[in-house]
C-alpha positions in Angstrom: 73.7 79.5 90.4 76.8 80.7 92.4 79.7 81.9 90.1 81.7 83.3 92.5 85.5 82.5 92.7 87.5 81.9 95.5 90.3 83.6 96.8 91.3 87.4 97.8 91.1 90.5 94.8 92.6 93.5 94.3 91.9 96.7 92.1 94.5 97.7 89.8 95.1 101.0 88.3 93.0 99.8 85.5 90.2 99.4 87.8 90.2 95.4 86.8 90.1 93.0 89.4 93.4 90.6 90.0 93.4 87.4 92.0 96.0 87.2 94.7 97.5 84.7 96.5 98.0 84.9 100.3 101.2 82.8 101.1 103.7 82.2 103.4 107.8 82.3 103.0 110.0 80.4 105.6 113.5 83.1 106.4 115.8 83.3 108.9 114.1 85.7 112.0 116.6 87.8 112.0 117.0 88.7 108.4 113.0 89.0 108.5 113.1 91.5 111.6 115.9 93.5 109.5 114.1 93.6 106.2 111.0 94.5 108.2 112.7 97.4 109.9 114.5 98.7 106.8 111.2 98.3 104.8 108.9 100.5 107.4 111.5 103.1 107.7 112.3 103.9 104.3 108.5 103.0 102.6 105.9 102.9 105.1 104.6 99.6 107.3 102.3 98.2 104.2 105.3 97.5 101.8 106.8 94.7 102.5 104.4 92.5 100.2 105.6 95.0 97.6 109.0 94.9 98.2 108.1 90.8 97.6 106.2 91.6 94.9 108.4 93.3 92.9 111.1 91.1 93.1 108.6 88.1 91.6 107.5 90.4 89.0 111.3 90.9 88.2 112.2 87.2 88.5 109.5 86.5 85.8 108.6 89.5 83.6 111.9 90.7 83.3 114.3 88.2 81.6 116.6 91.2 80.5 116.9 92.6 84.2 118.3 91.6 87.4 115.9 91.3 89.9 118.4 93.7 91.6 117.8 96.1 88.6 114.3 95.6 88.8 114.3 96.1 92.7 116.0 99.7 91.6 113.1 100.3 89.5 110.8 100.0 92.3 113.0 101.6 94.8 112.9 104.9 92.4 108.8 104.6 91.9 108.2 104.3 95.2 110.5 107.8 96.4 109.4 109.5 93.2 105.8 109.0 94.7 106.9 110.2 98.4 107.9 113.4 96.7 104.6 113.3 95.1 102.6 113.6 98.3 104.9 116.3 100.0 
């Protein structure tokens, strides 16, 4: 019997796997190239689905929070882990 499910997975930090969801977003090619730059220069090339991330988690776990709040909160996780790794 096959009881597999479809679709991609992730690990957490609670070692349990998530499902994901690839999708796609329609923007403007120029705001896309200058997210995309500011992105890789301040975080690193892989965060842009972060950056995205974050800002869903905000818009739907976080009633009390702006997702510009909530895009803060990231922003200070992610350069509190830069200073991590130096």
């Amino acid at each position: 019997m096959d009881t597999s499910i479809g679709g991609d997975f992730s690990v957490v930090e609670n070692m349990e796997p998530t499902k994901t969801v690839k999708t796609t977003i329609n923007l403007e090619e120029e705001l896309w190239k200058k997210f995309s730059v500011k992105v890789i220069q301040e975080y690193g090339g892989r965060k842009k689905t972060d950056v995205f991330e974050a800002l869903a988690e905000a818009f739907v776990n976080t009633p009390n929070k702006t997702i510009t709040q909530a895009l803060e909160d990231w922003i200070r996780q992610e350069e509190k882990r830069k200073r991590e790794r130096k």
